[in-house]
C-alpha positions in Angstrom: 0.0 0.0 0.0 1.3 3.6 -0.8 0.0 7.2 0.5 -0.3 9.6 -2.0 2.6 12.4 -2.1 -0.2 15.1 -1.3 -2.8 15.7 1.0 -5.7 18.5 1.0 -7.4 20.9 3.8 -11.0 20.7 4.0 -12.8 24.2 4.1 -16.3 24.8 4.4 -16.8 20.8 3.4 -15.1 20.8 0.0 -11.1 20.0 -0.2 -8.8 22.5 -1.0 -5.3 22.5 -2.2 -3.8 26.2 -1.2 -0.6 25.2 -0.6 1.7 21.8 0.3 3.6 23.6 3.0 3.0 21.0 5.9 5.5 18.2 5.6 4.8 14.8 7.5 7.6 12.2 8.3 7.7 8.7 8.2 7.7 8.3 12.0 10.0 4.7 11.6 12.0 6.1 8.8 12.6 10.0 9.9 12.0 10.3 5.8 9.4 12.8 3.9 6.0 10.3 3.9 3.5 13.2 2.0 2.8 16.7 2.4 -0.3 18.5 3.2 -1.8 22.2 2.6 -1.5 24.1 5.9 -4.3 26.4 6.9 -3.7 30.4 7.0 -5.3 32.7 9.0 -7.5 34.0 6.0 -8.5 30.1 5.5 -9.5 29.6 9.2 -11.4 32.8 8.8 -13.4 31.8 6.6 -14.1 28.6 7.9 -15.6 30.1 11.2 -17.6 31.9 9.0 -18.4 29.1 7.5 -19.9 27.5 10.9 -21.9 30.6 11.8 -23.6 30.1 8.3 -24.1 26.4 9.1 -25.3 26.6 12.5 -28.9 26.9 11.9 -29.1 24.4 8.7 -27.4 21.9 11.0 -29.6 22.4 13.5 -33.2 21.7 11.7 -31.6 18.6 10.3 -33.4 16.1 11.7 -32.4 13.2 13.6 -32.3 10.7 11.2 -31.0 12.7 8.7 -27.5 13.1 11.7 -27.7 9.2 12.0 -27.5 8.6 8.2 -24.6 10.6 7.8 -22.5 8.9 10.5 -23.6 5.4 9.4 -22.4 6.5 5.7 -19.0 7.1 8.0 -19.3 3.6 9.2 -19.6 2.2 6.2 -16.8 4.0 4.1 -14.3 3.7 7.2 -14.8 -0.4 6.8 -14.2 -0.5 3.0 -11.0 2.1 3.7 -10.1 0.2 7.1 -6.5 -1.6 5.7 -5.9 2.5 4.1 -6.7 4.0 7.7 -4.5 1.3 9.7 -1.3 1.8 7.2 -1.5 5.6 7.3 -1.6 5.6 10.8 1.5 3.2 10.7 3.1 5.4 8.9 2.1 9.3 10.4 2.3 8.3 13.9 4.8 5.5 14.0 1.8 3.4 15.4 2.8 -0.9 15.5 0.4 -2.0 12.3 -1.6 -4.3 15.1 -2.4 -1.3 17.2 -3.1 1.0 14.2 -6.0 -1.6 13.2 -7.2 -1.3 16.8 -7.7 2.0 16.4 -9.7 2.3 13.2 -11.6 -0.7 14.8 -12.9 2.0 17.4 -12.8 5.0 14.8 -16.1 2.3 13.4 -17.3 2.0 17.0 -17.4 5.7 18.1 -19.3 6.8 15.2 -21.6 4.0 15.4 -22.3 4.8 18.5 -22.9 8.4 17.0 -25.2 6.9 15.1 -27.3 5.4 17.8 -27.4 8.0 20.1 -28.7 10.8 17.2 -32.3 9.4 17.3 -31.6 10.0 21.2 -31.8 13.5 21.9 -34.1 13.1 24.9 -35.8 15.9 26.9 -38.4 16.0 30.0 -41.8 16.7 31.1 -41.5 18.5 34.3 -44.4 19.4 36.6 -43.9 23.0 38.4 -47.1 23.3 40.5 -45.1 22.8 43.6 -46.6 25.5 45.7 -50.6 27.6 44.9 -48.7 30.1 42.9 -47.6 27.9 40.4 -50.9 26.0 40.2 -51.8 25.4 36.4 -48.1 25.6 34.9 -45.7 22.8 33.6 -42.7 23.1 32.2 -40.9 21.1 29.2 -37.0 21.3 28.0 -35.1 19.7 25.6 -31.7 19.8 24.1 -30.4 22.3 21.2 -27.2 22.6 19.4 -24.8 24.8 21.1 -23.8 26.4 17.7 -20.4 26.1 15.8 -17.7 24.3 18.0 -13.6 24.6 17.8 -12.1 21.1 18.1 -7.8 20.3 18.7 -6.5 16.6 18.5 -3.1 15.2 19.3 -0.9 13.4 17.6 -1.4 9.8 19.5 -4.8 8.8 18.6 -5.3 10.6 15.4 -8.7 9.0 14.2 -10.1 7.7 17.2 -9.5 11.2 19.8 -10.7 12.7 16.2 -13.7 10.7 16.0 -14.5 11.7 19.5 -15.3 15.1 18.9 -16.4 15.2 15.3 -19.2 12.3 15.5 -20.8 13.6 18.6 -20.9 17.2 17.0 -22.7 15.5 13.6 -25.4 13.7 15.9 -25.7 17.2 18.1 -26.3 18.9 15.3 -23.3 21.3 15.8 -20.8 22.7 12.8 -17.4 22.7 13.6 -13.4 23.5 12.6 -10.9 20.9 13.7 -7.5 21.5 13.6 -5.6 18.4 14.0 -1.9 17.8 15.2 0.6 19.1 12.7 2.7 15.9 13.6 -0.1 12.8 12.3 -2.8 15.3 10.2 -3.7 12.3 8.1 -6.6 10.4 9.8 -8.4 13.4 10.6 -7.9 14.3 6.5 -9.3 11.0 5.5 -12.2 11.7 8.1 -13.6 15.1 6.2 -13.0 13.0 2.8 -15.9 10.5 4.0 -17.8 13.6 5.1 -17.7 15.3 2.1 -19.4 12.6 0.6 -22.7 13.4 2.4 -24.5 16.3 0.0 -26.7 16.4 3.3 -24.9 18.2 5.3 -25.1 22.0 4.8 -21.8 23.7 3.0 -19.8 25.2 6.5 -20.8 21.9 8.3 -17.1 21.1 8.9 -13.3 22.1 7.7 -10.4 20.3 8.6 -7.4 22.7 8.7 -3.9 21.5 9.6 -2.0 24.6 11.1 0.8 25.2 13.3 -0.2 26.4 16.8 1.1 29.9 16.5 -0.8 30.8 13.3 -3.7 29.1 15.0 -5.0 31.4 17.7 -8.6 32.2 16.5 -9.4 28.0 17.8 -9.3 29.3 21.2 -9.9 33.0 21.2 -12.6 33.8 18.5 -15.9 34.7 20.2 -18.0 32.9 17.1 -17.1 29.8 18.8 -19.8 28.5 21.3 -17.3 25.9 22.7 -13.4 24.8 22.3 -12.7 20.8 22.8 -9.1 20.4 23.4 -7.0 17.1 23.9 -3.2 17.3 24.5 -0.9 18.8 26.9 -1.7 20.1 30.4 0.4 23.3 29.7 -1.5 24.1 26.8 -4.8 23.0 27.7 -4.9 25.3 30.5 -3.4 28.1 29.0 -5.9 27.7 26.3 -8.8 28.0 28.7 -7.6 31.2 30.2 -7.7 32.7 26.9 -11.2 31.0 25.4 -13.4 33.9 27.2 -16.8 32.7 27.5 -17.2 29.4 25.5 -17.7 26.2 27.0 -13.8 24.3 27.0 -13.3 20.4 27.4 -10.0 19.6 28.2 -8.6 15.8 28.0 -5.2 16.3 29.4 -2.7 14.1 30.5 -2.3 11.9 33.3 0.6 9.6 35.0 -1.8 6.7 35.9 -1.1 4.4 38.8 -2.3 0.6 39.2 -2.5 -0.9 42.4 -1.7 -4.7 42.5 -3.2 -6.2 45.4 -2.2 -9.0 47.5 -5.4 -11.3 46.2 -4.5 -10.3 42.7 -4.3 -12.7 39.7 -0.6 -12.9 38.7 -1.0 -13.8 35.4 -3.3 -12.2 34.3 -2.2 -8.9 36.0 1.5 -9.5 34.5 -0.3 -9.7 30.7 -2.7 -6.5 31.3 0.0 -4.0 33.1 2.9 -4.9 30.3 0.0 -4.1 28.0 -1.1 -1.0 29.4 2.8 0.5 30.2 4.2 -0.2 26.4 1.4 -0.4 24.7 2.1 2.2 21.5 5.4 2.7 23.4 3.6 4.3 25.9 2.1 7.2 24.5 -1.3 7.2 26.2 -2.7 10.0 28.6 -3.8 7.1 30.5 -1.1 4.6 30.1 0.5 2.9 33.4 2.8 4.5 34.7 3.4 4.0 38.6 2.4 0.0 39.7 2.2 0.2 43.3 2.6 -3.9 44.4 1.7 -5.2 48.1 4.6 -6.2 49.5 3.8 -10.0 50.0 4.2 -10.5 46.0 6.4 -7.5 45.2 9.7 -9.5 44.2 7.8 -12.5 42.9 5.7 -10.1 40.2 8.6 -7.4 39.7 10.7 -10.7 38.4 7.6 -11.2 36.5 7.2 -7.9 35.1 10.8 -7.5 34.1 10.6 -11.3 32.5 8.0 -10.1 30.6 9.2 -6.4 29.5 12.6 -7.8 28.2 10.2 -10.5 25.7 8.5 -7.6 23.7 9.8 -7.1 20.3 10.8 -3.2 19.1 11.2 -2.0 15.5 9.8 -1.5 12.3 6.0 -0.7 13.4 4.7 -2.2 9.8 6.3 -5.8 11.2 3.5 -7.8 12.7 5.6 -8.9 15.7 6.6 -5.5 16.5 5.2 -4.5 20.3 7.5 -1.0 20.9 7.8 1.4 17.8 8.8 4.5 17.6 8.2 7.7 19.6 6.4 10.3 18.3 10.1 12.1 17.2 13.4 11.9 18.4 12.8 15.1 20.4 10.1 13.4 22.9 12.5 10.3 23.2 15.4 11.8 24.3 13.3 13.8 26.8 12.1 10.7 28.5 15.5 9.2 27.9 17.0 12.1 30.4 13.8 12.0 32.8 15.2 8.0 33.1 18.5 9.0 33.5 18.1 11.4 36.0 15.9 9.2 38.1 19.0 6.9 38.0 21.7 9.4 39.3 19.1 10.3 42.0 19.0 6.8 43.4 16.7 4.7 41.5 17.5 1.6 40.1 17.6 0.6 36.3 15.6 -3.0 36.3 15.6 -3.2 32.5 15.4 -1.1 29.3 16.7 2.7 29.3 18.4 2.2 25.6 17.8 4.8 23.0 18.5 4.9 19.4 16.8 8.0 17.5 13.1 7.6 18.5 13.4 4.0 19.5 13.3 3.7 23.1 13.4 0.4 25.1 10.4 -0.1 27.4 11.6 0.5 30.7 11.0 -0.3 34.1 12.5 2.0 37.1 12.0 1.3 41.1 12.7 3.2 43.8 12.2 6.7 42.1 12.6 9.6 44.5 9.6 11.4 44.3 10.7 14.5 43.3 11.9 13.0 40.1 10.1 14.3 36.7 9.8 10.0 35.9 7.7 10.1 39.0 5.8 13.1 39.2 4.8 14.4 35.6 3.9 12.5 32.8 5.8 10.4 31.3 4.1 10.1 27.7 6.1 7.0 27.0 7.6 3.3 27.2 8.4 4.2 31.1 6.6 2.8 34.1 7.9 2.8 37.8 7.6 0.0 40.5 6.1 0.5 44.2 5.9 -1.0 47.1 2.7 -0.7 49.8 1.7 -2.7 52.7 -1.7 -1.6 53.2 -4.6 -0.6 51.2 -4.8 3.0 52.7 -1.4 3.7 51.8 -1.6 2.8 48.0 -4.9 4.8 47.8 -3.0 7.6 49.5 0.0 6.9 46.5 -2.4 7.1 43.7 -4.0 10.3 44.8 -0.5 11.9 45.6 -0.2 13.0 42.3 -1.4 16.8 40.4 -2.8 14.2 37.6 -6.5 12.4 38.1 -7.8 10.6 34.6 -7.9 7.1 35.5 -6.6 4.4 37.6 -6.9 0.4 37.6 -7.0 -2.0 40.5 -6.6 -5.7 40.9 -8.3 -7.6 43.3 -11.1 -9.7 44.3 -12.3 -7.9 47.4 -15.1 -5.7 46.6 -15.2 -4.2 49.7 -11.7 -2.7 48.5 -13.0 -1.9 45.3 -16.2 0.6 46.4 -13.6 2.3 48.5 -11.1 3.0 45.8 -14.4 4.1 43.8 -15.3 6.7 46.9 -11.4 7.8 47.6 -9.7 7.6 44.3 -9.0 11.5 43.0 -9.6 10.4 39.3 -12.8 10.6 36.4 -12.3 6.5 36.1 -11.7 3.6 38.2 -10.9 0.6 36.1 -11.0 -3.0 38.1 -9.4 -6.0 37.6 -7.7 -3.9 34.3 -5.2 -1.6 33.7 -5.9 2.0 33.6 -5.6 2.5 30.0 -8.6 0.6 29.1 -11.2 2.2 27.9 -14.8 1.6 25.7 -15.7 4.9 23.8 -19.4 5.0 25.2 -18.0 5.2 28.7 -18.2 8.8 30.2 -14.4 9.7 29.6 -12.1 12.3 31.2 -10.3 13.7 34.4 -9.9 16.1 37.2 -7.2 18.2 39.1 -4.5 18.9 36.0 -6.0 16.3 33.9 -8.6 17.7 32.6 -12.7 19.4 32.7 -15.6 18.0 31.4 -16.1 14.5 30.3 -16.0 12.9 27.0 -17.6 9.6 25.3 -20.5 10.1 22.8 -23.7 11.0 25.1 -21.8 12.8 27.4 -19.8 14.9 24.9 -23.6 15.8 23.3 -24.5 17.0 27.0 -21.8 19.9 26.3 -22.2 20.1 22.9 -25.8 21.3 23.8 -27.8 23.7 25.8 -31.5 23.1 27.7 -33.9 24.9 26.4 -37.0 25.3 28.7 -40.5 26.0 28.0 -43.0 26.7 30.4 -46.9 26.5 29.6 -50.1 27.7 31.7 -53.0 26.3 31.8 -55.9 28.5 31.6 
């Protein structure tokens, strides 16, 4: 298979070919893979125009009309599914197993979309509760926010996509995505199938690759009824102190802890924690990061883990045996690869991995990090993960929440009694049991707290922000 050597924007739903000014590597290779037209600030102009034109067509389309065009989605993402899986190979360096995962819930998020179009429900509420309201009633329902601003990142470029574009299509809401300048692709392919559907009203959508400085009006332009962000903590926040008064959804980052409990299963934790660690080298928000193991099993299962870590297979990420591929770039690895190295000369202890060679980094496993060390404390955003010791379950509930981060965390054990009180205590937006915290199913109310993030995302619960209650009241006489 072969990517062509060019790439369009989409503007106001059509594709447009201004320029091929945005060049995207090869993340394996380092080499030239295609190039893409890069959006100006007279091209994202007029595509918030565009929205404000769109808002009210979008809004009277009716349901079915929403569903339709995200089954059409569905459909077309199936017959291009092999295309989808190899660019993302190639953009973001993404093992060709895990790149097939991903447009396997790409198909599931907006078939989800589809479902929950035709399920815009409101209520019937009664208001004569006192003599002066005798008579009266009241009804709401849900309406389309207006036109939304939508940033992706570079490490789930269709699915993270996906989960802002198809709950704005079922809400009825025009928007302008700008995904990462790094992996632009998926989110390209996206607003090809989209421009398929004559349906939608012309301003329904652009797609515009642009660099962040040239890319300001996302987050300050008042048009906007709401900014949906997914990336950095930094930026996230400093993106929300500019967005004035839209609605913002952040999905930030994370450095998720797993607690491995006495009663745990061995096995199966061992297969689910190597999984969620290195899984696409590590590059997850919600990836693990610090395993905190009870004492009684904590040399038994750190042989375990480190047994297991040295098995996995790095390399070429088109190689169906490959585990570990690239990083995103060489930068990002040799950050990590001096967050490791300092953690060493401060006193903790190298139990396999640390190797780097351009953006290949070994997965790694580090114990006894001092807590003041960046591999500890901030996230990692790699093939890193730290071991812990506790001795009782108050203690690793206290480790987890010690920690500016709170997307999501995973438990293993059998005693529920434990497991509704990590539910009550646990500072995060998810407890996962039994699994790592990386897992996730993309109908699941989605997102974090403290420096991770604001608002929640997964399909129904993304429409809850990407609309407003409108009330009406009626008297009787």
């Amino acid at each position: 298979m072969k990517l062509k050597d060019t790439y369009p924007l989409y503007l106001n739903n059509k594709a447009a070919q201004p320029n091929t000014d945005l060049e995207v590597t090869d993340k394996f290779t380092g080499e030239v893979a295609f190039r893409t037209a890069l959006a100006t600030p007279e091209i994202i102009e007029q595509a918030i125009a565009g929205t404000v034109r769109a808002a009210e067509p979008m809004a009277r389309l009716a349901s079915y009309e929403r569903r339709d065009v995200l089954l059409h989605c569905v459909t077309r993402f199936r017959e291009r599914f092999d295309e989808l899986a190899y660019a993302l190979c190639v953009e973001a360096g993404k093992p060709i197993r895990d790149s097939e995962g991903e447009v396997g819930r790409l198909i599931d998020t907006f078939s989800i979309a589809a479902e929950e179009a035709t399920r815009s429900y409101g209520e019937v509420q009664p208001l004569d509760i006192s003599p002066r309201s005798k008579g009266y009633m009241g009804i709401w329902k849900r309406v389309p926010i207006g036109p939304c601003s939508f940033i992706s990142p570079f490490n789930f470029p269709l699915n993270l996509a996906a989960h802002k574009i198809a709950p704005a299509i079922a809400a009825g809401c025009p928007f302008v995505m700008k995904p990462a300048s790094l992996t632009p692709l998926g989110a390209i392919i996206i607003g090809e199938v989209l421009a398929e559907c004559d349906i939608l009203p012309e301003g329904a959508f652009s797609i515009l690759p642009a660099h962040r400085d040239e890319a300001d009006m996302f987050t300050t332009d008042e048009r906007f009824k709401l900014l949906s962000f997914t990336g950095s903590p930094v930026v996230g926040w400093s993106l929300k102190a500019k967005a004035g008064k839209k609605k913002v959804v952040l999905e930030l980052g994370g450095n998720a802890a797993v607690i491995v409990d006495k009663d745990a299963d061995l096995d199966h934790t061992l297969e689910r924690i190597v999984f969620g660690a290195f899984y696409q080298s590590g590059q997850s928000c919600i990836g693990v990061q610090r395993i905190l193991i009870h004492d009684s099993l904590y040399d038994r299962f750190k042989d375990m883990l480190v047994a297991k870590t040295k098995t996995l297979v790095s390399g070429n990420p088109h190689d169906r045996e490959t585990f570990i591929g690239p990083m995103i770039s060489e930068k990002e690895a040799l950050r990590l690869k001096g967050w490791i190295d300092a953690a060493v000369d401060a006193g903790a202890t190298l139990l396999c991995g640390g190797k780097l060679e351009g953006a290949m980094l070994e997965a790694t496993l580090l114990e006894n990090v001092p807590e003041f060390c960046d591999a500890n404390k901030e996230e990692a955003f790699g093939p890193l993960a730290n071991l812990m010791r506790f001795s009782e379950w108050d203690e690793a509930l206290e480790q987890v929440n010690d920690s500016r981060f709170g997307l999501q965390a995973g438990i293993f054990t059998r005693d529920i009694h434990k497991v509704l009180e990590a539910w009550d205590r646990l500072e995060v937006g998810g407890v996962v049991v039994n699994d790592v915290s990386s897992y996730r199913v993309d109908n699941m109310p989605y997102g974090g707290v403290k420096d991770s993030g604001l608002g929640r995302e997964g399909i129904r619960f993304a429409m809850e922000d990407m609309t407003e209650i409108r009330n009406l009241v009626i008297r009787r006489v």
